[in-house]
C-alpha positions as CSV (number, residue, x, y, z in Angstrom):
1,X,-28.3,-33.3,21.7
2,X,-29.0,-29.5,20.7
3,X,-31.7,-29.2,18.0
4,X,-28.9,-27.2,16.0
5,X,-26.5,-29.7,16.1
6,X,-29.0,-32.4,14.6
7,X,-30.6,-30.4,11.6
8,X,-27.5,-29.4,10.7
9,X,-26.8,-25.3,9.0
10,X,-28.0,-24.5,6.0
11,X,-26.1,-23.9,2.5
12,X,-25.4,-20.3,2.4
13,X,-22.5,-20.0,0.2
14,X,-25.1,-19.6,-3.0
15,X,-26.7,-16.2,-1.1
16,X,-23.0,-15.2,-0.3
17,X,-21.8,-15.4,-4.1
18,X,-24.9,-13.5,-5.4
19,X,-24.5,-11.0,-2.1
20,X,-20.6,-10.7,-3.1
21,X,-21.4,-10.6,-6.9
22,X,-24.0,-7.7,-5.9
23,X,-22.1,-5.5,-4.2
24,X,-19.3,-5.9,-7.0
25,X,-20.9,-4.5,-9.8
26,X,-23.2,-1.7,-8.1
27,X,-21.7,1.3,-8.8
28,X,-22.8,3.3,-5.1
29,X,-23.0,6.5,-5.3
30,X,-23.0,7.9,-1.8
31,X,-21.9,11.3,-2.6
32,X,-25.1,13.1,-3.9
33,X,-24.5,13.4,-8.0
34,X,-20.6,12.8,-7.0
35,X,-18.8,9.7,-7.6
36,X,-18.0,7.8,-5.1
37,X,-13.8,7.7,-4.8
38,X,-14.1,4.8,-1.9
39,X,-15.7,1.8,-4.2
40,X,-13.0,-0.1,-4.5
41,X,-12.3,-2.2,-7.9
42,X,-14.3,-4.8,-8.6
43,X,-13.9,-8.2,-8.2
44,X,-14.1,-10.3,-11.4
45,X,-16.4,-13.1,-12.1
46,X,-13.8,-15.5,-12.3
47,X,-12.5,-14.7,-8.9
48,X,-16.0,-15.2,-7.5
49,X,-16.7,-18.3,-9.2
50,X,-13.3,-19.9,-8.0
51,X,-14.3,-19.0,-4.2
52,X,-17.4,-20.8,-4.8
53,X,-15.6,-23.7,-6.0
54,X,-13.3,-23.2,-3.3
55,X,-15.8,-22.6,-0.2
56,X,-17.5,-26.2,-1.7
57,X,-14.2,-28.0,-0.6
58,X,-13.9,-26.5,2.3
59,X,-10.1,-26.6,2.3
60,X,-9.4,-22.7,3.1
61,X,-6.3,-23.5,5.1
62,X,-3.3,-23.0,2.6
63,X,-1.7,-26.0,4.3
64,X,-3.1,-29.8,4.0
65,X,-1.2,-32.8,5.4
66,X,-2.0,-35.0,2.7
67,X,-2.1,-32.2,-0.5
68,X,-3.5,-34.0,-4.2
69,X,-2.9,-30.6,-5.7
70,X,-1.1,-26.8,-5.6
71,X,-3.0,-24.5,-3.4
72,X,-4.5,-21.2,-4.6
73,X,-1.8,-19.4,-2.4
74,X,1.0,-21.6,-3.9
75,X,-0.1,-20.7,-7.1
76,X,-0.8,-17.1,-6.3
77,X,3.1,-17.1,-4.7
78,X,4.4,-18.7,-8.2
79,X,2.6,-16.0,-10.2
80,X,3.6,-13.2,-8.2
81,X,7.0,-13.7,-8.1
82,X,7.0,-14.1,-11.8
83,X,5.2,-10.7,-12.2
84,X,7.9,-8.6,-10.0
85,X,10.8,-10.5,-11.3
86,X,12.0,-12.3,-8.1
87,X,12.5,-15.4,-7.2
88,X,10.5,-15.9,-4.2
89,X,7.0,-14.5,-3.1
90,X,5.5,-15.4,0.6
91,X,1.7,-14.5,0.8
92,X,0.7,-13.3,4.2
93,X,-2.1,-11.8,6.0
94,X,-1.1,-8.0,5.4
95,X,1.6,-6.0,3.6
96,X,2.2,-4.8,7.6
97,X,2.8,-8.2,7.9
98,X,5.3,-7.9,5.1
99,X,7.1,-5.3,6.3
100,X,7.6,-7.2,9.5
101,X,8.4,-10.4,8.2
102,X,11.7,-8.3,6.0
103,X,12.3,-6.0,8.7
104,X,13.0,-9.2,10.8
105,X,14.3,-11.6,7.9
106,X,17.0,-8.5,7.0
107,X,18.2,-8.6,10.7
108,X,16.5,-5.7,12.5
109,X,16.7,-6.3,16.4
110,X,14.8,-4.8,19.2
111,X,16.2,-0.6,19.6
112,X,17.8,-0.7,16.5
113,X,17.5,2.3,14.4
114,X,15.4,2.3,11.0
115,X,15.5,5.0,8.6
116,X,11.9,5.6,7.0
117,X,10.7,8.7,4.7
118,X,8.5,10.8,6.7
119,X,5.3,10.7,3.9
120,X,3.7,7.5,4.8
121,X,0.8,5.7,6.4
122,X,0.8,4.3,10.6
123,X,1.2,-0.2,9.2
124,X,5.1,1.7,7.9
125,X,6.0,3.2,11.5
126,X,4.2,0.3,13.1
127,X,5.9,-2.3,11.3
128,X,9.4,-0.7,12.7
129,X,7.5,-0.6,16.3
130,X,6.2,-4.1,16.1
131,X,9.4,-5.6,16.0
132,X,10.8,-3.5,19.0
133,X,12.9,-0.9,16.4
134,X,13.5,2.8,16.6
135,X,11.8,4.6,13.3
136,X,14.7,7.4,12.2
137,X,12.3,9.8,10.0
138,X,13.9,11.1,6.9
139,X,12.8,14.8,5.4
140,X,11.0,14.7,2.2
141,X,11.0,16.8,-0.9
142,X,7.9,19.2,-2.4
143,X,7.8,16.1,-5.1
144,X,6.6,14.0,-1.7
145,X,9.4,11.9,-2.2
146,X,12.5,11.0,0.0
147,X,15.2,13.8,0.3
148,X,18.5,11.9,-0.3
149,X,20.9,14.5,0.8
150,X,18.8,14.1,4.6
151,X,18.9,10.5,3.7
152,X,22.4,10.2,4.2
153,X,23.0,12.6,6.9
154,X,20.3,10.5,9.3
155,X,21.8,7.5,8.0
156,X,25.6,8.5,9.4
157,X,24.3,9.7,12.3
158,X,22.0,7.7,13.7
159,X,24.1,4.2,12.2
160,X,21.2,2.7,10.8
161,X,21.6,0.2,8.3
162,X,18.0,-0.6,7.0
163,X,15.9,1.6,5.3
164,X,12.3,1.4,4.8
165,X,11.3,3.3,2.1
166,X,7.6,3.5,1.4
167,X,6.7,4.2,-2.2
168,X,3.3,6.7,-0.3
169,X,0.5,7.5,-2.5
170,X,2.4,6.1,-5.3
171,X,4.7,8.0,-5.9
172,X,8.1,6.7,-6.6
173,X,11.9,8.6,-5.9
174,X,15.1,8.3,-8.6
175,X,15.7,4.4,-7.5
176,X,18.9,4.4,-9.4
177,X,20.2,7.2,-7.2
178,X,19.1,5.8,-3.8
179,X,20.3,2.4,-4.4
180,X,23.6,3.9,-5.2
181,X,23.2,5.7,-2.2
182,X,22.3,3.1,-0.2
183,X,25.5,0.9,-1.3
184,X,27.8,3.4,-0.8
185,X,26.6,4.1,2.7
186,X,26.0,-0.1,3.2
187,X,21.7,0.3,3.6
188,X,19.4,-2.9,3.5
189,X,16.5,-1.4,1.4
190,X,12.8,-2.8,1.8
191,X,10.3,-1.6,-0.4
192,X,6.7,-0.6,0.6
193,X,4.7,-0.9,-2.4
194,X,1.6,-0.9,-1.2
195,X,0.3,2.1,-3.5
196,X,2.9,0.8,-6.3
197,X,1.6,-2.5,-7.8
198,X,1.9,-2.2,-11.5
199,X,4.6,0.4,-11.3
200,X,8.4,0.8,-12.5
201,X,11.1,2.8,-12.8
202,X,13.5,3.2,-15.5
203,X,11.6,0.0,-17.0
204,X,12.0,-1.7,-13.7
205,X,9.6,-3.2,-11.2
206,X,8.5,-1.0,-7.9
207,X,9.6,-3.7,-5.7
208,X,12.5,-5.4,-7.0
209,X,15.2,-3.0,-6.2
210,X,15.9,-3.5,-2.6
211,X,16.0,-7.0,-0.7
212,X,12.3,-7.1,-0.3
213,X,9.3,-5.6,-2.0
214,X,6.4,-5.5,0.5
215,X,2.9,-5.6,-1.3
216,X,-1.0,-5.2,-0.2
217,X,-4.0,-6.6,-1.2
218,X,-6.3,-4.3,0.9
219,X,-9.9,-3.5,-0.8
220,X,-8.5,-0.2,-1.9
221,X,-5.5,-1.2,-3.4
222,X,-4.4,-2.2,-7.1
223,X,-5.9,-6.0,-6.1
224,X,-8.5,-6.1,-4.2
225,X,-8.7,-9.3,-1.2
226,X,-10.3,-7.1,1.8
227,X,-7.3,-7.9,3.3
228,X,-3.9,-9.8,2.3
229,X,-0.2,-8.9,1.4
230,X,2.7,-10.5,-0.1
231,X,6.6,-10.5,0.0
232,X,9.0,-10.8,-2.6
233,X,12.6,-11.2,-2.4
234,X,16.0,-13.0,-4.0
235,X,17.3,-13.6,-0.6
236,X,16.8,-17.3,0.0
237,X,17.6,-16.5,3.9
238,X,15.0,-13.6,4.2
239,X,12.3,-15.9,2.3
240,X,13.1,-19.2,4.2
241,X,12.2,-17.1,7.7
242,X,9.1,-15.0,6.1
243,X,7.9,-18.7,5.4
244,X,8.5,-20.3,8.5
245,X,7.5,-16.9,10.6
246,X,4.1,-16.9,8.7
247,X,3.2,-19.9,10.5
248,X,3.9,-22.8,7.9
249,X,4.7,-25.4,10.9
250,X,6.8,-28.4,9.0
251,X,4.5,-27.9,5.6
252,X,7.1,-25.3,4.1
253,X,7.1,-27.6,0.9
254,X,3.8,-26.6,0.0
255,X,4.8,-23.0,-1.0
256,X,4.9,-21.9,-4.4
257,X,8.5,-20.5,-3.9
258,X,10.5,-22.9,-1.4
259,X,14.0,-22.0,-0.7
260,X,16.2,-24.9,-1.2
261,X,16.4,-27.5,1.9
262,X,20.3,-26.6,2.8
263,X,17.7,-23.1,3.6
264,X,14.8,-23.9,5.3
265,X,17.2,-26.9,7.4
266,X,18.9,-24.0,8.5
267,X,16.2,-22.0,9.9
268,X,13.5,-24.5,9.8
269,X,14.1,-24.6,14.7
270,X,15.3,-21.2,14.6
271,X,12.2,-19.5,14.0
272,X,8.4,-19.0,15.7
273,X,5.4,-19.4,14.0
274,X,3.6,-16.0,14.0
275,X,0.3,-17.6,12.2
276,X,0.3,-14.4,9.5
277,X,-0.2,-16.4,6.2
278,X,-2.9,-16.0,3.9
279,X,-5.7,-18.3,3.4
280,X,-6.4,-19.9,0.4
281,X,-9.9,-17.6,0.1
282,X,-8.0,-14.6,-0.5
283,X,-5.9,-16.4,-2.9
284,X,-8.8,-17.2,-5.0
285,X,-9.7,-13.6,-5.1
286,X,-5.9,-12.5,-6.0
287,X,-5.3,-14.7,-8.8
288,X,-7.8,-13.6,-11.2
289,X,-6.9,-9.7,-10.9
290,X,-3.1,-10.4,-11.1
291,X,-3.9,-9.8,-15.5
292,X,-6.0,-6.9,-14.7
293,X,-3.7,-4.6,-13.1
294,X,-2.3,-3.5,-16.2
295,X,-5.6,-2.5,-17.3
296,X,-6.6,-1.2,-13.9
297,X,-3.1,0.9,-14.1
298,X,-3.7,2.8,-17.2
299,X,-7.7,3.7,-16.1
300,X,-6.5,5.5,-12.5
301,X,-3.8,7.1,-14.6
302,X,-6.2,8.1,-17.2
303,X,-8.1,9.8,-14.1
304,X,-5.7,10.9,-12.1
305,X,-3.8,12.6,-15.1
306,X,-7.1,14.3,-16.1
307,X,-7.8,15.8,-12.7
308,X,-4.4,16.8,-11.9
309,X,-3.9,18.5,-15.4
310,X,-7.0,20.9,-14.9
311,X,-6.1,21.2,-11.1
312,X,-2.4,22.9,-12.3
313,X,-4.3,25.6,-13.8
314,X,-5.6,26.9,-11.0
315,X,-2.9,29.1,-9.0
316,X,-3.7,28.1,-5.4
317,X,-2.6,24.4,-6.2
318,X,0.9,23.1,-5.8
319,X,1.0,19.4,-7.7
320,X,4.2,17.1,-7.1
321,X,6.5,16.8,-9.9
322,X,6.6,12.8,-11.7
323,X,9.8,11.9,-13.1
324,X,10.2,10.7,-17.0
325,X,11.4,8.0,-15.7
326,X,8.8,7.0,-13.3
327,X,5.8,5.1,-14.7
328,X,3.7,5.4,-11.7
329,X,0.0,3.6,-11.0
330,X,-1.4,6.2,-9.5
331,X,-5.2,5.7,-7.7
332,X,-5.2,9.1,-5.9
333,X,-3.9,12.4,-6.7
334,X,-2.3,14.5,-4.2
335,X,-2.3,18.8,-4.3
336,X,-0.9,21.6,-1.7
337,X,-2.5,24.6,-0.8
338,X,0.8,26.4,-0.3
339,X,0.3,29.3,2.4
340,X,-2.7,28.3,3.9
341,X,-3.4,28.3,7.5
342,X,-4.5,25.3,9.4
343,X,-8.1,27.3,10.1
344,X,-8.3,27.9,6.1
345,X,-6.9,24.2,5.4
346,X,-10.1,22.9,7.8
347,X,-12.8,25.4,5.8
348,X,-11.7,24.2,2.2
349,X,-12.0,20.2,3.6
350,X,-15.3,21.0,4.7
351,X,-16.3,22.9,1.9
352,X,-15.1,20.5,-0.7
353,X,-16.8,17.6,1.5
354,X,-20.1,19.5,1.8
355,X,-20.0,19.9,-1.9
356,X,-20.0,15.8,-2.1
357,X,-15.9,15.2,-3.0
358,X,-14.6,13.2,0.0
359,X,-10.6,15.1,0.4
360,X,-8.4,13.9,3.0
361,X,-6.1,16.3,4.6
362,X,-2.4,15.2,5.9
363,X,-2.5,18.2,8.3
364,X,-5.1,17.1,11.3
365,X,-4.2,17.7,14.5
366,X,-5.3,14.0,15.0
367,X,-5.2,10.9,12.8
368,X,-8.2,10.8,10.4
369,X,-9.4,7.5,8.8
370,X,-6.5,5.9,6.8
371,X,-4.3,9.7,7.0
372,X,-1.4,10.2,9.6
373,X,1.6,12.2,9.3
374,X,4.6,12.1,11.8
375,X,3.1,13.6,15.1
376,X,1.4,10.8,14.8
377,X,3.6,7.7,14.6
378,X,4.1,6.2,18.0
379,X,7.9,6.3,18.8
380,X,9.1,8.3,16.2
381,X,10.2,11.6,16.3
382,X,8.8,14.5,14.1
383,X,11.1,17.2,15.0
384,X,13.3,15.8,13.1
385,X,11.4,16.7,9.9
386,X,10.0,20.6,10.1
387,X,10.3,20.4,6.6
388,X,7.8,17.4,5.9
389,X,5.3,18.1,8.5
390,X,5.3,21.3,6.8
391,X,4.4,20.1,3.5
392,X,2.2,18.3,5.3
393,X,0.3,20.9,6.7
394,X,-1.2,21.9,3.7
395,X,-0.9,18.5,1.9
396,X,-4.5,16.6,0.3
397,X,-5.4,13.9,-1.0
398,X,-8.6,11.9,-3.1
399,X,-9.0,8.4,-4.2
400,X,-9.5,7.8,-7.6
401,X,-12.4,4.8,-8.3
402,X,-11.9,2.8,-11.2
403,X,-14.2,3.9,-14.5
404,X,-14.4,7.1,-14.2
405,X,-16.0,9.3,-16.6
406,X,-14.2,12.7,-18.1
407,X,-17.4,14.1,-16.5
408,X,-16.8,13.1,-13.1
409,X,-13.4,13.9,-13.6
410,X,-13.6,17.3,-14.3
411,X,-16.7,17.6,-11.7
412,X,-14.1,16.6,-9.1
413,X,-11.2,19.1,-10.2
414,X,-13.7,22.1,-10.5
415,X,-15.2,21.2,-6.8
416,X,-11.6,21.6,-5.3
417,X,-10.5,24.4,-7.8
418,X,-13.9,26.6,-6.3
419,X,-13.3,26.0,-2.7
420,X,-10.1,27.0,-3.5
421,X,-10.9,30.5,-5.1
422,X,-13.7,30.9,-2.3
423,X,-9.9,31.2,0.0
424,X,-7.6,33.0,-2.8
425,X,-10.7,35.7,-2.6
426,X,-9.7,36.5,0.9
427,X,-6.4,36.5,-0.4
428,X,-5.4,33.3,2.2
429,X,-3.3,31.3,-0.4
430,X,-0.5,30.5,-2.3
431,X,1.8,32.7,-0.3
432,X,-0.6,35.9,0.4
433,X,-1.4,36.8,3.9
């Protein structure tokens, strides 16, 4: 028998906790003097103490066949649905995996056409392509938000019944107006929330409007897993199938929000096991940031509103409009360069990124790191938007860390602000040729 075998491994998980602990708490600074906007929050003690406890069982599989106890996903799924205000929550693998799981679970088939606003990132038009569906792109306003009078025109002419409306960069349309939209003109509405955990509207969860909220748990996001996602629904049909799809096998019971059994009888030999749950680890991780996030909320906003307010001083930036009513969570800011070129849009990137701030730009000929725009989307026709891919053109964007300083904030603002005026001195923006 192999030497390895016999001797058995040794116990790591002690140097993985410190490692994980470690990395948590550094603040890196890769940016020379700048903050770094890619560290991602932090995760809390308590979460890495519970994975230790955790990896010590060795149960990581959110299903057991003879259970003593709730799982961490179970719980996480109970907790969830309690903080959105619906009754069911499925955890999966991804909020892609979200989206597809509703798309599906709402009734989308293979070449049927699904409206989608037309500011978003490639998991929204790849969830519409992953289950065989056409994306319809919908124009968007200056406010980077869904433009309901195109809304309704795309959605009587192309017939589509299902809209997927992501909430991109966190920023959050008049949901009383396009739910009355979408019952007058008979739309399914799922929710990306992806950028939107800890938002509302008019008082009311980002997330609860439609028949499913679709949520991430993606390092950079409001909880921070690595990877994971969650949906959240009333609709006892939609859930019993996101439950069953995920790959539950006959264990359904287990979940923290079951349907009732008239349900999952129902579907329970209708539907295939895709295997995109979530594991228990990233449970453990979830759980203890779900009371954080108002706290998290309220420090991005702090930052974001800081930046953006000594940004809209400086005439070459045009800043999106928020709502009263909107009470966004908003861990970027987004700006236009109105008038610029794509030649002076690539020299103020560059400049801002030599001078240590890391900008992303919606306007690349080619995908960049997490930023697409609708050339981009596979299947999915951007001719049907001039309008957006023109705001995109000159549209930006920087991630906000957690804990910033009004230092760093201003820092930030005035690097963009002086690229800026290096291009409004050769008289290349805000409308000036």
């Amino acid at each position: 028998m192999p030497a390895l075998l016999t001797r058995g491994w040794p116990n790591t998980t002690p140097v993985i906790i410190s490692t994980l602990a470690h990395l948590s708490s550094r603040s890196l600074n890769l940016m020379g003097g700048v903050a770094d906007l890619g560290r991602p929050p932090e995760i809390p003690g308590e979460a890495l103490a519970d994975v230790q406890a955790l990896l010590a069982t060795a149960r990581l599989h959110r299903y057991a066949e003879s259970p003593t106890q709730p799982t961490p996903v179970a719980v996480l799924e109970r907790a969830f649905a309690g903080l959105i205000g619906r009754r069911y929550a499925v955890a999966l693998n991804s909020c892609g995996s979200a989206m597809f799981m509703a798309l599906k679970g709402a009734g989308v088939c293979p070449g049927d056409p699904v409206l989608m606003n037309a500011f978003t990132l490639g998991p929204v038009p790849g969830a519409v392509d992953h289950i065989g569906a056409r994306p319809v792109l919908v124009e968007i306003t200056e406010d980077l938000t869904i433009d309901m009078d195109d809304l309704r025109a795309k959605a009587r002419s192309s017939g589509a019944r299902h809209l997927l409306l992501s909430h991109m960069r966190g920023h959050i349309c008049d949901m009383d107006a396009l739910a009355a939209l979408c019952e007058a003109e008979g739309i399914s509405l799922i929710e990306d929330c992806a950028h939107t955990l800890g938002a509302f509207w008019a008082g009311q969860p980002t997330g609860s409007f439609g028949r499913a909220g679709c949520f991430s748990f993606q390092s950079a996001k409001h909880v921070n897993t690595g990877e994971g996602g969650i949906l959240a629904t009333d609709d006892p049909d939609l859930a019993a199938q996101a439950i069953l799809h995920s790959g539950s096998y006959m264990l359904y019971g287990q979940n923290g929000t079951v349907p009732p059994s008239e349900v999952m009888d129902h579907w329970k030999t209708r539907c295939a096991n895709y295997s995109l749950r979530m594991s228990n680890l990233v449970a453990a991780l979830a759980l203890p940031q779900l009371p954080l996030i108002p706290e998290r909320v309220a420090d991005w906003n702090a930052s974001h509103d800081r930046i953006a307010a000594r940004l809209a001083l400086h005439p070459g930036f045009a800043l999106p409009h928020r709502p009263q009513a909107e009470a966004y969570a908003q861990s970027s800011v987004q700006f236009r360069l109105p008038g610029a070129s794509a030649a002076q849009m690539a020299r103020f990137v560059a400049a801002v990124r030599n001078a240590g701030v890391m900008v992303k730009w919606f306007g690349t000929e080619l995908p960049e790191g997490y930023t697409s725009s609708p050339p981009h989307w596979i299947g999915a026709d951007a001719s049907l938007v001039p309008r957006a891919c023109a705001i995109q053109a000159t549209l930006c964007d920087i991630r906000i860390p957690l804990g910033l300083s009004a230092q760093e904030c201003d820092q930030i603002a005035d690097t963009l602000m002086k690229a800026a005026s290096v291009l409004d001195k050769e008289g290349t923006i805000h409308g000036r040729a």
